[in-house]
N, C-alpha and C positions, 0 to 999 in steps of 0.2 A: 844587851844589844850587840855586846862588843862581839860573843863567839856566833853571833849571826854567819852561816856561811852565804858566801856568794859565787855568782859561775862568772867565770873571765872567758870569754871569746876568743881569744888572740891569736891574732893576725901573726904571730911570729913560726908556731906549728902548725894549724889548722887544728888544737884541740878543744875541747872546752875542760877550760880547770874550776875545780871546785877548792877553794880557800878559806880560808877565816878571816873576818873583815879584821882581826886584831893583828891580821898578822903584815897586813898594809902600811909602809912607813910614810910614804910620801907617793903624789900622783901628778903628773908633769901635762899640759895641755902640748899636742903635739900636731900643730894645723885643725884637723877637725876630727884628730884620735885623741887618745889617752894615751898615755904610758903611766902606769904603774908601776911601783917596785919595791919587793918584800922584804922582809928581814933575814931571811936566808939566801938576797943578790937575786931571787926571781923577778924577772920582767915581763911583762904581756903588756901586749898594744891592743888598746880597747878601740871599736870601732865608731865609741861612741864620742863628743865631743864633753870638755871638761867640765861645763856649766851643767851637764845633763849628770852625769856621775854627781856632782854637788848635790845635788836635790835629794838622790838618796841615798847621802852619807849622814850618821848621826852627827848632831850639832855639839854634844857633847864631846865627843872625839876629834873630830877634822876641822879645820880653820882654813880658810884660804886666803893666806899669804901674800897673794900675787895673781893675779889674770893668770898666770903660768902653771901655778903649784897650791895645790893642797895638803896640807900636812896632818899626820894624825901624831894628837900633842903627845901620847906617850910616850914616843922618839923622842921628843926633844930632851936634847941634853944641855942645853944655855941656847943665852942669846948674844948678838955681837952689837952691843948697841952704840959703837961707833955712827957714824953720818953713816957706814956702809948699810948699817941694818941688814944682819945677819942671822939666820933662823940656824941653829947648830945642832944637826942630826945623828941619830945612829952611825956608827962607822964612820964617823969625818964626813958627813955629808952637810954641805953648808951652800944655802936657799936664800937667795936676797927678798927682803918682806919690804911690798910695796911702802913708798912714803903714807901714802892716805889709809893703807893698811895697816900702820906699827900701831896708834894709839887704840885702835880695836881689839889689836891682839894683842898688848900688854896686857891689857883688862882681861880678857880673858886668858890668859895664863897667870896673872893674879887669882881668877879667882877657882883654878883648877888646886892652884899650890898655895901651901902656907908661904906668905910674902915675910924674909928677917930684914 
């Protein structure tokens, strides 16, 4: 599922890009766009809103963190589980995970990873 490609629209060139969904770290709700952003610092602003991108992102891979952000758990590199609740991404990228959202997303990344 994961090297499924997908076409981005974005608003930023006027081009459409074709990508690999593997290659998506995190995807940011932006009023009623998207912005996305890849592991090689690529960005595209989707014109679509973030709920609608959710539907058809795999469940095994993407979690959403936050009314804001979606994360693809591959990224992830810890988490910050002070009160701040902190989602710690690729490249120093660091995502606050909703309150009503952390005990969903422990579990799953419990059960993506071996838990010591």
């Amino acid at each position: 599922m994961m090297d499924k490609k997908i076409l981005f629209n974005s608003e930023y060139d006027k081009v459409l890009h074709i990508r690999n969904l593997r290659d998506v770290v995190y995807m940011e709700s932006v009023g009623r766009k998207t912005k996305t952003y890849c592991k090689e610092g690529e960005e595209y602003l989707l014109k679509t809103c973030l709920s609608q991108v959710e539907e058809k992102l795999p469940d095994e891979k993407f979690f959403k963190i936050h009314k804001s952000f979606i994360i693809n758990i591959d990224y992830l590199e810890g988490i910050n589980i002070t009160k701040d609740k902190i989602a710690l991404l690729h490249n120093g990228i660091q995502l606050k995970i909703a309150h009503r959202k952390y005990r969903d997303f422990i579990e799953f990344v419990k059960n993506k990873f071996d838990f010591w």
